[in-house]
N, C-alpha and C positions, 0 to 999 in steps of 0.2 A: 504493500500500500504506500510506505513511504516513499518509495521507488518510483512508483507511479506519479506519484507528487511531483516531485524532482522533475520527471519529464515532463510533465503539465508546465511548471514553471518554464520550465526551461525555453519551452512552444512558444509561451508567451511571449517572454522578453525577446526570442526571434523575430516575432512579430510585430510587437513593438518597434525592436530595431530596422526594420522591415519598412515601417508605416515612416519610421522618421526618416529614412533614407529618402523615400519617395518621395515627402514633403520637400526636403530638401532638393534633389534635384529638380522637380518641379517649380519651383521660389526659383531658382535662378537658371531655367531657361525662360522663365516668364521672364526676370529682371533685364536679362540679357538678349533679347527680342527686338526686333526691327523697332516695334511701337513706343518703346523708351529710348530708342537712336541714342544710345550711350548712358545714357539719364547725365546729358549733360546739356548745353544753352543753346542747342537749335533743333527743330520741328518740337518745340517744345517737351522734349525729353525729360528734363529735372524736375518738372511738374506735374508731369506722368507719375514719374515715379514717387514723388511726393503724395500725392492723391492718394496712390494705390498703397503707400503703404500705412497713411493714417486709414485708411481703410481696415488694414490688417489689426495695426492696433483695439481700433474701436470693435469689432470683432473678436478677436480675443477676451475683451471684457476690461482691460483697461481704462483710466479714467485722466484725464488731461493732467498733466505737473502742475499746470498753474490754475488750474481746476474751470476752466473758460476754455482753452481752443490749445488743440495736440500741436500745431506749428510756432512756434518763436521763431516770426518772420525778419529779414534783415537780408542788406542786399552788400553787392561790392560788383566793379569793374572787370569785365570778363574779353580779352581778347575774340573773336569766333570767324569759321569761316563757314558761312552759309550757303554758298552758291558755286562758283566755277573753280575748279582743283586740276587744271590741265597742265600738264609739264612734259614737254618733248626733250631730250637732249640727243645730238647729233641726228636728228629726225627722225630718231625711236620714241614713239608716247609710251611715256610710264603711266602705274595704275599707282594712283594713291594707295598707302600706306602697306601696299605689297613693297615697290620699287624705289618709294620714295614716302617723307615728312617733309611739313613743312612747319621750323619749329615755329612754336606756339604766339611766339611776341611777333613775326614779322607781319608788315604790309601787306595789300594787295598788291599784285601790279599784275601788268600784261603788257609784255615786248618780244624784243627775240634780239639775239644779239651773237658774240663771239665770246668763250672765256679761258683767261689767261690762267694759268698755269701757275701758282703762286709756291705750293708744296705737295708731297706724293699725296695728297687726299684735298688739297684746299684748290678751286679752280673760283675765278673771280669774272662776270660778267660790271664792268664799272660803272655804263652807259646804265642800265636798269641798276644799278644799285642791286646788284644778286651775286650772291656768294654758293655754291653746289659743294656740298663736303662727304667724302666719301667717309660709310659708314661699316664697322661691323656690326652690328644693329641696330633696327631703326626704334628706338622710343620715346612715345608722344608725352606731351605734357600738355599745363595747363599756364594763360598767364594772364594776370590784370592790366595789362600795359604793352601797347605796340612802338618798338622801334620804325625809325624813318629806313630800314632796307631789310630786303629778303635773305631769308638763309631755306637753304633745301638741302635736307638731307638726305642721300642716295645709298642704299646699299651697295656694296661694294662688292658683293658675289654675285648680281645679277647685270652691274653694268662691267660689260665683256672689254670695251672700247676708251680710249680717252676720251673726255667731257671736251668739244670741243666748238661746239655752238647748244645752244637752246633758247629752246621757245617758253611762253607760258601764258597764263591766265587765269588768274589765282585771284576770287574775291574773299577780303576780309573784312570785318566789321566790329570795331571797338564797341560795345556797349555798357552804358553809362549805367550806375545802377540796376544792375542785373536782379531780379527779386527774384529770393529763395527762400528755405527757410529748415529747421532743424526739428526734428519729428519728438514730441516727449511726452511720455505717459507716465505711467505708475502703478504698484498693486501696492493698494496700504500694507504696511504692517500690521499686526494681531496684537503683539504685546509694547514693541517700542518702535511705534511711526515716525518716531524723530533721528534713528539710526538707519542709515539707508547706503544700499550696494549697488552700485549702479553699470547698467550695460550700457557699451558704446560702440559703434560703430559706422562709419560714413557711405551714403547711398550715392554722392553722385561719381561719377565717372568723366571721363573726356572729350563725353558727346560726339559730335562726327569732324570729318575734317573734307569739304566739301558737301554737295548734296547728294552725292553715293557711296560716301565711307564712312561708316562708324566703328566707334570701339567698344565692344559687347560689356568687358571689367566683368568676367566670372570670378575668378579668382580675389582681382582685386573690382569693386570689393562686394559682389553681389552675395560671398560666400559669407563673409563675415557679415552683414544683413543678416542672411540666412538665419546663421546662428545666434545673432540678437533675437531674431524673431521666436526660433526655438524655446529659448527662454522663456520669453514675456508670454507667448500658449502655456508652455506649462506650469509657472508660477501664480499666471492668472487663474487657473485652476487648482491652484496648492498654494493657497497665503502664507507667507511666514512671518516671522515675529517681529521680523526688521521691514522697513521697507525696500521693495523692488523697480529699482527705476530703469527706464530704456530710453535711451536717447540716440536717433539717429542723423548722424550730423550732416549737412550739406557744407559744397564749399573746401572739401578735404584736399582739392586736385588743388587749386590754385594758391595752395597755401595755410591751410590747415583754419580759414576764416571763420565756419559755422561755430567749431571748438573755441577756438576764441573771442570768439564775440556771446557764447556761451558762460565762458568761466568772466568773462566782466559783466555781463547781465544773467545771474542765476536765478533760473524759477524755484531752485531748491536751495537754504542756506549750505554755502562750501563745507562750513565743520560740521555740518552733521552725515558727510558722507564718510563710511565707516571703511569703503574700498572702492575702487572704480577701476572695472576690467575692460580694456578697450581691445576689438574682435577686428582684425584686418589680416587678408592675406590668408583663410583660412582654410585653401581650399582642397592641401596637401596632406602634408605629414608622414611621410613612410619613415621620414628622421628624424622626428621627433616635433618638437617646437622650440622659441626662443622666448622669453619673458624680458624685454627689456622695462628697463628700473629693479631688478631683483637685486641687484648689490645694493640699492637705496633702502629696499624694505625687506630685509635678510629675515624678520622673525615668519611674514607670511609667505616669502618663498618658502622656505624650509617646510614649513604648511605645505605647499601644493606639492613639492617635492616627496613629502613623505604621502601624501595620497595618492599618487601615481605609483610610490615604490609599492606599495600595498598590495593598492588593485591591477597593476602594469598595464595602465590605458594607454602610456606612450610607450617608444623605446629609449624617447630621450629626454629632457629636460633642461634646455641651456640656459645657462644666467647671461645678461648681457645688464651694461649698467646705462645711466641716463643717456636718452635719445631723444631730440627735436623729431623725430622720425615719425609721426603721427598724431591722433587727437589724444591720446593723454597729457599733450608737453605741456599744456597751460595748465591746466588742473593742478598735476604735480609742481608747476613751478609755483602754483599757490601756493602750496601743502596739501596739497589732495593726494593722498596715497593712492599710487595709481601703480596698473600693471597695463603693459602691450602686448600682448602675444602675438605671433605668427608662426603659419607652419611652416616645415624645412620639404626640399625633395622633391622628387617627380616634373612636373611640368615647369619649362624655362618660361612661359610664354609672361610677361611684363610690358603694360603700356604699347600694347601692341594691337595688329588686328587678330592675334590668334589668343587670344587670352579668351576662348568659347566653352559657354557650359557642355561639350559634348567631349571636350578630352580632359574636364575638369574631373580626378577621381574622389573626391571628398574622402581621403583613407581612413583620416582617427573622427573624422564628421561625429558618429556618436560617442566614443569614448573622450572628444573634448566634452561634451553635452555631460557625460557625466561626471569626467574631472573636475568642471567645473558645479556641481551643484555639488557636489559631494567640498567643494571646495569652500563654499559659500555655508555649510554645513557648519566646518569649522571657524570661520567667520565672525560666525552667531554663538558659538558656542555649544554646539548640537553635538553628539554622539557622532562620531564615525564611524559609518558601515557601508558596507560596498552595495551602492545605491541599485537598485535594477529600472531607476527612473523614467517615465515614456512620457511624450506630451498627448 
């Protein structure tokens, strides 16, 4: 009979893991879909995805941070190119963001010209003010501010030929107060609402560059979404004693803006947040993960460290120490104990057009899911036991 048991359990939590898989891959081929064109600042992407995921929130069962409306809206200056992304060199058309970027601050223009040869990767067109640099890979970013010349960057395993003429026709378009805004809800705490652990992670991406190329951001960072979202369904269905907050920030591409303009306008007092785990990059792991700020807050690494050794959800756990590298860097430079995690391994694709939910493996997807509550266990002060947790 007891035996029986065992395998009944065991079914379960298969299935469980099973359903949370599913969830999971399905969140981020939704995020990652033409209709959210990046979820960044053209065909109106960031606000797609904004909509859709206060949707998710309030669905969950969730209730606003500032107790009125899940967005803390606020805007900032966003470089974008919305319309024509043609680039010929030597009278071969390249295909955006296969063959060529164009990085993030420059112009538009449209010329055609001759360019000089300046070093083994630097060729300089003067008349357009264009610069072509050869690359070994191409990765896009994001910028507030356009310089007065072009820079196009070329891979360098697919252009066969020297750079010796080019064409183009490249529209760009500075926009002034860009309006976005940072997703935040809440599950009260039970016994102390004024101690509160908070999730974080950033929904927008890089948008498109042109009007037929975008950057899907499975990895970075529809994954870590994902896992916010994980969360916030199961907590909202399981109160705990502290409060649970989730904040999904916007603005992370250009600068890490949503989070800071967060940590100077809190809907939540900063000293009553007891930890803040922020979720990017999560969409690997065969190597473990990295926590950066562990060397700053050595008593709750040690925590997460010895919860993992326990239950072996990872195979690794690296300490790295303070990094600008994300949305915890304002928090923590308040004094907000904060942790970043990322996974390590598998897929190279970054800031790119291959970062797609279909070769994204999500490997420790649910064994972070329970490191993490089982992590938050101790936190609070709860009993550790090797959770078999499902949302």
């Amino acid at each position: 009979m007891k035996l029986k048991l065992l395998l009944l359990l065991s079914l379960i939590t298969q299935f469980a893991a099973a359903q949370d898989i599913a969830f999971a891959h399905k969140m981020i081929d939704t995020l990652t879909s033409p209709y959210f064109w990046g979820r960044g600042y053209i065909k109106n992407g960031n606000a797609k995805a904004s909509e859709f995921l206060t949707e998710q929130f309030k669905n969950y069962g969730l209730t606003p941070m500032d107790g009125k409306s899940f967005i803390q809206p606020f805007t900032y200056n966003i470089n974008t190119y919305p319309g024509k992304m043609d680039v010929a060199i030597n009278g071969v058309q390249l295909m955006p963001g296969r063959d060529f970027i164009v990085r993030p601050d420059s112009r538009g223009v449209k010329g055609e010209g001759n360019l000089m040869q300046k070093d083994s990767t630097v060729f300089i067109d003067r008349d357009n003010r264009v610069m072509v640099v050869l690359e070994d890979k191409l990765t896009w970013s994001a910028e507030q501010k356009a310089v007065d010349y072009t820079v196009i960057e070329v891979d360098k395993k697919l252009q066969k030929t020297r750079p010796e003429t080019i064409k183009l026709d490249i529209e760009s378009k500075l926009v002034n107060d860009f309006k976005t805004g940072n997703i935040c809800g809440v599950v009260k705490g039970t016994a102390k609402p004024d101690s509160v652990i908070v999730f974080t992670a950033h929904y927008d991406h890089l948008g498109g560059m042109g009007a037929d190329t975008y950057f899907p951001g499975a990895n970075d960072n529809a994954s870590g979404v994902t896992q916010v979202l994980t969360m916030a369904k199961y907590y909202a269905a399981h109160p705990q004693p502290y409060t649970m907050a989730f904040i999904l920030f916007s603005g992370e591409e250009p600068g890490l803006v949503g989070s800071k303009y967060f940590s100077e306008h809190p809907l939540i007092p900063l000293k009553n947040i007891r930890f803040l785990i922020n979720l990017d990059l999560e969409g690997t792991g065969i190597d473990g993960i990295t926590v950066v700020n562990a060397t700053a807050y050595p008593k709750e690494f040690s925590l997460l460290k010895q919860v993992n050794e326990q239950a072996h959800y990872l195979v690794k756990v690296n300490s790295r120490g303070k990094a600008a590298n994300s949305d915890h860097y304002f928090f923590s430079e308040k004094g907000v104990p904060a942790f970043f995690m990322y996974t390590l391994g598998g897929i190279k694709a970054y800031h790119d057009i291959y970062d797609v939910s279909a070769t994204l493996p999500l490997t420790v997807y649910e064994n972070m899911f329970k490191l993490l509550i089982r992590f938050n266990d101790g936190l609070m002060g709860k009993p550790a036991e090797h959770t078999t947790a499902s949302f």
